[in-house]
MIBA-274386 format. One record per residue: x, y, z of N, C-alpha, C in turn; residue in one letter. Coordinates in pm, whole numbers, plus 50000, padded with zeros to 5 digits. Layout:
! residues N
XYZXYZXYZa;...
***
This chain:
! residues 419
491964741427297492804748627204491964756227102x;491024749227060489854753726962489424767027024x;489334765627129488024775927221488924793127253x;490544788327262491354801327264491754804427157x;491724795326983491784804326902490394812726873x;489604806426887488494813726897488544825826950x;489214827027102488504838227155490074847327114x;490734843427074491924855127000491474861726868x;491114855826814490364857626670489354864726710x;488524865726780487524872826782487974891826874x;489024887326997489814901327030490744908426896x;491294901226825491414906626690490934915926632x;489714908526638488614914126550488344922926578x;488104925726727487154938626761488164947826810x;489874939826815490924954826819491284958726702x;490794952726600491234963226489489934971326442x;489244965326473488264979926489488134988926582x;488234986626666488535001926748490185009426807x;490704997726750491615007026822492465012926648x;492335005026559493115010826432492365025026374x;492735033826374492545049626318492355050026172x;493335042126108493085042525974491535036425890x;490945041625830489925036825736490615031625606x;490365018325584490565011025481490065021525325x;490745020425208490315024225090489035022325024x;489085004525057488145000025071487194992825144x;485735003825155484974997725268484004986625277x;483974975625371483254968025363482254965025428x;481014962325378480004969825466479604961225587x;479864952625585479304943225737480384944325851x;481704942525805482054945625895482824961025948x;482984968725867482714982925931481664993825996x;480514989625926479434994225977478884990926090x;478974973526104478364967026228479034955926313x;479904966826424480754960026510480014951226610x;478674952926620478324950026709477654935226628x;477774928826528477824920126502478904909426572x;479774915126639480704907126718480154907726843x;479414913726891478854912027082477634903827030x;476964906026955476084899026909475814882826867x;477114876926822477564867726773478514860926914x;478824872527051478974861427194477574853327240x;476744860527183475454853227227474194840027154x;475484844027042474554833426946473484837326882x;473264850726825472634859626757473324869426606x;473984863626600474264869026468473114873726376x;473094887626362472314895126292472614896826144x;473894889926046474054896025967474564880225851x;475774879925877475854871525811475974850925892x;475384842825859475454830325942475794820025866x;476864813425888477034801125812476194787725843x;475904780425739475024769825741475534753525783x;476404753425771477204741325864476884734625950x;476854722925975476644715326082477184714426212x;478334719726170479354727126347479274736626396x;479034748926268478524762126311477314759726390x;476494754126266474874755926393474564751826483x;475914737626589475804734326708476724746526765x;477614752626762478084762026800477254777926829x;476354779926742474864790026759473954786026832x;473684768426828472704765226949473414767527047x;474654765327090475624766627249475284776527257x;475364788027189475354801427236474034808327254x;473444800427176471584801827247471054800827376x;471694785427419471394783527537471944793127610x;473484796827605473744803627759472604818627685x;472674827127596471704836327590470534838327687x;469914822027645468654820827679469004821527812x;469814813527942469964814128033470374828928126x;471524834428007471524846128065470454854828048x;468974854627986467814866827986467324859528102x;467254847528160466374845128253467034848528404x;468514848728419469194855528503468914869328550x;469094876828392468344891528452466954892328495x;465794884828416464924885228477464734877028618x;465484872728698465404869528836466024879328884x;467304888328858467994899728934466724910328926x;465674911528804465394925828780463824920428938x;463684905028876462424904329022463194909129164x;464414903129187464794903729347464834919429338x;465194930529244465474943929234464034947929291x;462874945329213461704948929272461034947229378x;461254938129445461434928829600461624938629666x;462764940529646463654954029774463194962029771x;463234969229634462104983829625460934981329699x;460044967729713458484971129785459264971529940x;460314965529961460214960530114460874974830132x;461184983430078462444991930147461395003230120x;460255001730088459095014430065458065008330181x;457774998430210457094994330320457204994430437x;458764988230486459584986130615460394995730640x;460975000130592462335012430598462255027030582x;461385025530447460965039130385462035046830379x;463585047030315464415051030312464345055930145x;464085070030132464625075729979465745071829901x;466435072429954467845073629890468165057029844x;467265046229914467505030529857466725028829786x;465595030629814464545034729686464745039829549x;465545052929558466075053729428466715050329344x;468005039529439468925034929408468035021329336x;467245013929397466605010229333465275005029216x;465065019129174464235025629080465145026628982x;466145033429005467515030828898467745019828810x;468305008628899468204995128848467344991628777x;466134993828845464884983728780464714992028647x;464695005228664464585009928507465375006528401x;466655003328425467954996528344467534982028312x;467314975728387467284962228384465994959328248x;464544966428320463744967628220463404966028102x;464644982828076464684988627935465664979527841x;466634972527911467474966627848467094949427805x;466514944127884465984931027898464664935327710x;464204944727751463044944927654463654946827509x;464874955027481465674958027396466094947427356x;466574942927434467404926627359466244917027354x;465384913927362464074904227313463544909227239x;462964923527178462564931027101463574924926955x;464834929726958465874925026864465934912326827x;466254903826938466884892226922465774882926893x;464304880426919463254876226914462324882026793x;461954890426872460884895426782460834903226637x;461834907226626462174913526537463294912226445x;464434900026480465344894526418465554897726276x;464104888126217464474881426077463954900225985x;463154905526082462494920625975464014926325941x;464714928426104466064937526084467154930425970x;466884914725936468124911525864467674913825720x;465984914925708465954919525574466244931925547x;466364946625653466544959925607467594953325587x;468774948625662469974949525630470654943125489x;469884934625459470134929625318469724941025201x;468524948325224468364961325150469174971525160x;469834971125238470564984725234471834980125158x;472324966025177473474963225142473354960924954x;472114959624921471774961224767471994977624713x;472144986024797472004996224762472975002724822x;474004995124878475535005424925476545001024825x;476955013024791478395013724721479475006524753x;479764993324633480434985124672481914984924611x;481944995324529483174996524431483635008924506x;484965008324513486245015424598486315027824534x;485955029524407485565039724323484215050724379x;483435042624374482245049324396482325053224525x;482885043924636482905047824774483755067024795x;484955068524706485545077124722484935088124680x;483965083224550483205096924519481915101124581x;481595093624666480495096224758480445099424883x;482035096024947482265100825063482025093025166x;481945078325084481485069925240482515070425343x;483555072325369484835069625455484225082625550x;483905092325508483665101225597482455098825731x;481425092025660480395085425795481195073125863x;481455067725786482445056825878483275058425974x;484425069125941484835075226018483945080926177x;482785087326154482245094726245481455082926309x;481205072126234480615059626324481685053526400x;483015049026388483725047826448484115054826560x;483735066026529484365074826694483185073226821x;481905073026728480665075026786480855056626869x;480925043326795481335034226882482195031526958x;483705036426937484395038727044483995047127188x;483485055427155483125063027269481865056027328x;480585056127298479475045827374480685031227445x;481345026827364481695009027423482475014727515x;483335026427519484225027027626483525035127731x;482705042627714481785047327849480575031527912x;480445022427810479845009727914480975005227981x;482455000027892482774996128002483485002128112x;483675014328100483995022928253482775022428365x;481885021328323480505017128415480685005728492x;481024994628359481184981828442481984981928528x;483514986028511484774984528555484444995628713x;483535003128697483385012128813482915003328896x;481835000228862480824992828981481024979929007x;482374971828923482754960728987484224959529090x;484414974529064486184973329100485384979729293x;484804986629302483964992729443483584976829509x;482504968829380482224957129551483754946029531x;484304945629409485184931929474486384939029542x;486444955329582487294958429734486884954429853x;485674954429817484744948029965485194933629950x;484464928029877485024915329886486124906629960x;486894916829864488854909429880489144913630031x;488284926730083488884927030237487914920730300x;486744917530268485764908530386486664892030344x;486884890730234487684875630236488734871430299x;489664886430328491074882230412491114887630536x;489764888230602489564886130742488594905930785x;488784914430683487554927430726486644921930746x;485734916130837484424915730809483484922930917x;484494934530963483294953530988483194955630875x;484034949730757483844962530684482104956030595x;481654970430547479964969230524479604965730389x;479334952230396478724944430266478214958130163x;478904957430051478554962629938478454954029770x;477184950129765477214944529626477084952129506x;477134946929375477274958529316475734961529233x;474524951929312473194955229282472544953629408x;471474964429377470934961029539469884950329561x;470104942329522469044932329499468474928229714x;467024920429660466554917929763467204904029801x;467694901929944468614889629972468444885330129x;467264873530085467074869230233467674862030331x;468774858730272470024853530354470664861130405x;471754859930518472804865730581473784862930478x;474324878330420475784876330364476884875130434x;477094873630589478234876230666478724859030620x;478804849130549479344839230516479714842830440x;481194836430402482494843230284481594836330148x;481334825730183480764816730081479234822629972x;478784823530081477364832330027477474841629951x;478404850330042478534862729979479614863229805x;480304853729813481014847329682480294850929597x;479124838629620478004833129528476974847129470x;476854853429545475884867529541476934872329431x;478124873729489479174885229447479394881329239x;479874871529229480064867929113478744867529042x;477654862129086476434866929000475844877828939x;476034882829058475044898129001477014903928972x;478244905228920479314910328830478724900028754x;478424890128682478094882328546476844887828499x;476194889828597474744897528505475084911128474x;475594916428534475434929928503476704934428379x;477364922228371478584923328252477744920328109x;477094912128149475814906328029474994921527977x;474204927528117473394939528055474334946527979x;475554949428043476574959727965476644959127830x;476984944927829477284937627625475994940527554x;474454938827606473674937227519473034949527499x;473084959027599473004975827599473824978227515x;475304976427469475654979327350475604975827268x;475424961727177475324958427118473794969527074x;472894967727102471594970527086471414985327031x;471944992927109472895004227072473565010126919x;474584998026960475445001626827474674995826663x;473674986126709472514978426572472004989326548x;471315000126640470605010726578471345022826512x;472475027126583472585042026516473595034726396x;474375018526358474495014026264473455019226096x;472475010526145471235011026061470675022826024x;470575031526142470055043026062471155052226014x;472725049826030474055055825957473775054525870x;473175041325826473775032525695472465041225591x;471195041225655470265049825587470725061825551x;471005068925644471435082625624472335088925518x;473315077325503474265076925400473685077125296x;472885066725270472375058425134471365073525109x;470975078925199470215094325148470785104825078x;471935103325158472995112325094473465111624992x;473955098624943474505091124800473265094224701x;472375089824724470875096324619470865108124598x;471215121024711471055134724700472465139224593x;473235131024594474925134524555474265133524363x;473975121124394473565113324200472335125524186x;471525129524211470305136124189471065149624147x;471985151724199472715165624179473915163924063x;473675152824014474685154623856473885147423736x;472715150423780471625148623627471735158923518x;471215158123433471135170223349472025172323276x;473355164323293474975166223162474805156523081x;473635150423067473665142222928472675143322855x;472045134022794470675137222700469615135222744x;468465142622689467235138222768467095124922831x;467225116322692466805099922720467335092322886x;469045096822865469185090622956469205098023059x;468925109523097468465120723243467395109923250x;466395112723190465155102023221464775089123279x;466015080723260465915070723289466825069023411x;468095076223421468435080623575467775082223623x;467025091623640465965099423735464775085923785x;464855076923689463525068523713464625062223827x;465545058623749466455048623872466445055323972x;466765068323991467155070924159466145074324247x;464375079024154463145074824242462955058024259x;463235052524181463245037624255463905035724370x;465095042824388466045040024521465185046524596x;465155059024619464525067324689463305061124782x;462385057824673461225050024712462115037324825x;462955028924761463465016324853463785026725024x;464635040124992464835040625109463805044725175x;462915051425131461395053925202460505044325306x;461065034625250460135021625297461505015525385x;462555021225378463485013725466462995021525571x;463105032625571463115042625705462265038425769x;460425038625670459225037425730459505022525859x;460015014425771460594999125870461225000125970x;462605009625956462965015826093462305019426203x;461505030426170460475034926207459585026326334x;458975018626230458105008326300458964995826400x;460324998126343461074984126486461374990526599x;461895007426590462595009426690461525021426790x;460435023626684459455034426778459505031826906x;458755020326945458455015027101459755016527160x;460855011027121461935010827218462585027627242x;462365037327131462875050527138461925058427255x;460805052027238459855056827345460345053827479x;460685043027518461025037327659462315043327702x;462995048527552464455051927610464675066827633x;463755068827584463605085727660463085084727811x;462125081327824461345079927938462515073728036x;463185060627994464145053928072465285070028138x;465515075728011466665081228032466465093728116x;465075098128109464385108328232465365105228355x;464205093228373463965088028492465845083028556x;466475076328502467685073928514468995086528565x;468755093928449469885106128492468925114628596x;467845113628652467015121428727467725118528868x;467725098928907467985094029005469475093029046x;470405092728901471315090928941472355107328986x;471775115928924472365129528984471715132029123x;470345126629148470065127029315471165121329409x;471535109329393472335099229406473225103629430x;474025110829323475735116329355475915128229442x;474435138529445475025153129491474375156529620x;473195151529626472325152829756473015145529824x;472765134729859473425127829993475085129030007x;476045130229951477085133329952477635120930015x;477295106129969477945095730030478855090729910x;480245092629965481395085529907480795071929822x;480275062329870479565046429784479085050429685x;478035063229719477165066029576477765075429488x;478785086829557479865092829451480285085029334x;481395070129404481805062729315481375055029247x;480175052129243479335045629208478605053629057x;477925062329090477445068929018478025083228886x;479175081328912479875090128859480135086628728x;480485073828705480365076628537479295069428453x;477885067328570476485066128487476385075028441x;476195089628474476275099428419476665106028300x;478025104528263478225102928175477705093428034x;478115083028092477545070627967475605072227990x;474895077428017473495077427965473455091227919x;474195102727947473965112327828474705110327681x;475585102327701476185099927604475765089927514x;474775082127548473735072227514473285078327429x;472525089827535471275092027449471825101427338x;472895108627365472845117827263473405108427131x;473805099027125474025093627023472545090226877x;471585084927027470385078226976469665091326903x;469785106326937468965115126931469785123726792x;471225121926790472285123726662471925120226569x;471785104226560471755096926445469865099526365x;469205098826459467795105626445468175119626349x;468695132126378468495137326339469315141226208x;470605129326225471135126426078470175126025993x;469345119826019468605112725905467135121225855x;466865130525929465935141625897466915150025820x;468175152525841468915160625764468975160225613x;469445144925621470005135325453468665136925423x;467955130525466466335132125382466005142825294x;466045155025358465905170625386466765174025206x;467815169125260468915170825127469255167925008x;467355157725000467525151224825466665163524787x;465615174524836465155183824784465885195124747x;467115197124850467865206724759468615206424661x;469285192024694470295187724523469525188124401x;468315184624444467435179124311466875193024287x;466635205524364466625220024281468335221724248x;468945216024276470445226024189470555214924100x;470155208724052470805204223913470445208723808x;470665207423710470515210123591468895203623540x;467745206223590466635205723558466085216723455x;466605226623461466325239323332466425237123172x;467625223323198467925224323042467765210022966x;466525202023073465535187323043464565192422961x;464035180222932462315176622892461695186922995x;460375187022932459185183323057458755172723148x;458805163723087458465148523145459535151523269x;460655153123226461935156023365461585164923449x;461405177723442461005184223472459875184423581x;459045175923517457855170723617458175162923728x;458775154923720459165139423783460295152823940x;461295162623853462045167323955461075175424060x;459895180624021459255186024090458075181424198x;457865167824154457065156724240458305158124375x;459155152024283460375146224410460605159324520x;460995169324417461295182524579459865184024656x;458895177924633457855184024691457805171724782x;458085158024733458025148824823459025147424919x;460505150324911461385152224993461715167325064x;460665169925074460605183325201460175179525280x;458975167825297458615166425403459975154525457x;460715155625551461915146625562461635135525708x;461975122525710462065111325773462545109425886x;461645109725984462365110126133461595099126171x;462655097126277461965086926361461325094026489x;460625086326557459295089426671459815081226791x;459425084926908459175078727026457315077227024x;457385061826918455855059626936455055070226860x;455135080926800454205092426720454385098726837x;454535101126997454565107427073455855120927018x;456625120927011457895129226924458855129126879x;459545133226811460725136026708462065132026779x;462595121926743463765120026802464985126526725x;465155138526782466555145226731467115151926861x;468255159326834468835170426921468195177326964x;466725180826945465825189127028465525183827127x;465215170127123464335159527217465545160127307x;467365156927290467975154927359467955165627460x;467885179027439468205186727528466685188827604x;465835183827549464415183927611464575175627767x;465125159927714465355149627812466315158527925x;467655169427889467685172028003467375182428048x;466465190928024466025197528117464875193928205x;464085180628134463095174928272463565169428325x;465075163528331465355156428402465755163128523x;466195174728491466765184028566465925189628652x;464845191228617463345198328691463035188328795x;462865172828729462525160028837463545160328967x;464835162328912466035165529022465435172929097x;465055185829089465025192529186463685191129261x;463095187629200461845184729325461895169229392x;462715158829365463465149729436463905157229554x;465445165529493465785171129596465095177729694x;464225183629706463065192329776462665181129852x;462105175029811461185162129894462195154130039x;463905154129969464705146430027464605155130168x;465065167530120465485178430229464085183230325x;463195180630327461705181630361461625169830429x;
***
């Protein structure tokens, strides 16, 4: 009884965030900003807030273990994935399975490393940005209205609705294709041609109903797992750097109504909002340094991915890989362009404490003011991006970069296929 109010309370939760339109008056920052504190918290990872209890924390160890069990699951699907790839490049030499499984293994990879990166290694750094930012977000219903937070919220909300509902059309694609197979090899098809919904390497005969069960429900539980923690992982980042972006903006807003009072206290504003400034400097720089490596892999991932999977759908023209592949496509440009958005949010807001801070009323300060406004525009021109590794700039440039090599790799795939 415990275990189904639980899991009502928690569909609650995550239907009134996506499916309610309205933005509250007043916003609250943990749980509007970071939904994915709820996929996060199926696994026994709560990133944000954790109660200290003695029931809670056997209830976080439960959810550790299956975690822990489910990363070691994918890492046995992502080995048998690589299995096949050597044997089907050795014995078969068939392109088109090959790619199919180059696909996988790049997913499996990028995602396995993402969620240990987070959930491991980097946990306790991300819960301190998040405690900094939350010192420095507008907590009065007042201030929220005059700063405009409802308006990013808003645009984060659409931006998570759309990523969670392009994973799970992925899932729902590629599980509803093998359990047709299934349900007709179970009630007596068995011409019809084993389709799982990974191509994993499998040295058994699946023509047993039983076997093939056992295959069948595993790799739909793992690959429901990658789905959750690909978003979750997802929605932690362009969260975090929203929440920056904002907090840039709110500094650029205050920086731009200095100057209507008296020297003394312009002065001592101004000290306050280079103190913030500085905090967000060193937030970003932190950003920076958690998510470089993984922004790096996810370009490269996302090459390589929409490269194989448009081979996949248009060259061979096989119905399996049509349906199959049809709305990867979608959900990894839509991935990325999120990851490459929120990037260049934040070069924007940055960008935008140098111009507020020339339109204010700096003409009719001190000198001392005067000085301090002119450090700052000179320091906020140069504006805060994040990197794939120092390798490059993750914004809307990079996105449309990713597809046109991807597009180039396509076609000399294709060349090679038809050759």
């Amino acid at each position: 009884m415990k275990l189904n109010e639980k899991l009502r309370n928690l569909i609650t939760q995550i239907k009134s965030y996506y499916v309610n339109d309205q933005v509250r008056m007043f916003v609250l920052f943990i749980d509007d900003f970071f939904p994915s504190e709820k996929l996060f918290g199926l696994f026994g990872y709560p990133l944000l807030n954790q109660r200290n209890d003695v029931a809670e924390q056997k209830v976080q160890n439960r959810k550790r273990n299956f975690f822990g069990v489910s990363v070691i699951i994918l890492m046995v699907i992502t080995i048998l994935l690589a299995v096949n790839f050597v044997v089907i490049i050795l014995q078969r030499g068939n392109l088109l399975e090959a790619a199919e499984c180059c696909a996988f293994i790049s997913s499996f990879i990028f995602n396995l490393l993402k969620a240990l990166f987070l959930c491991y290694w980097k946990r306790d750094t991300i819960k301190k940005i998040i405690d900094r930012l939350d010192q420095n977000f507008p907590h009065s219903s007042r201030e929220q209205l005059k700063f405009g937070i409802h308006k990013y919220l808003r645009v984060l909300k659409n931006f998570f609705r759309i990523c969670t509902a392009n994973y799970v059309l992925v899932w729902f694609n590629y599980a509803t294709l093998s359990l047709t197979t299934f349900c007709l090899r179970l009630f007596g098809f068995e011409s019809i041609k084993v389709i799982l919904l990974l191509p994993t390497y499998t040295p058994l005969s699946l023509n047993h109903s039983w076997l093939y069960s056992i295959f069948f429900f595993t790799q739909d539980w793992t690959f429901l797992i990658l789905v959750l923690i690909c978003a979750a992982t997802d929605l932690v980042f362009c969260g975090l750097v929203c929440l920056t972006a904002m907090e840039f903006d709110v500094l650029a807003q205050k920086v731009s109504q200095l100057g209507s009072t008296d020297d003394e206290n312009a002065e001592n504003s101004l000290c306050k909002i280079i103190d913030g400034y500085n905090e967000l400097i060193d937030i970003a720089n932190q950003l920076e340094e958690i998510f470089s490596p993984i922004l790096l892999v996810n370009v490269f991932a996302s090459i390589i991915l929409l490269c194989v999977c448009v081979f996949l759908m248009f060259t061979p023209l096989d119905i399996v890989l049509i349906v199959k592949f049809f709305s990867t496509i979608p959900a990894l440009v839509i991935q990325f362009f999120s990851i490459c958005y929120y990037g260049e949010l934040l070069q924007t807001s940055s960008l935008r404490v140098a111009d507020k801070a020339y339109n204010c009323n700096w003409y009719g300060q001190s000198l001392k003011f005067r000085k301090i406004i002119l450090l700052t525009i000179l320091r906020a021109q140069k504006p805060k991006v994040l990197t794939g590794w120092k390798f490059m700039d993750v914004g809307l440039p990079t996105f449309y970069w990713v597809l046109q090599t991807a597009q180039s790799y396509y076609s000399i795939l294709s060349g090679l296929y038809k050759n």
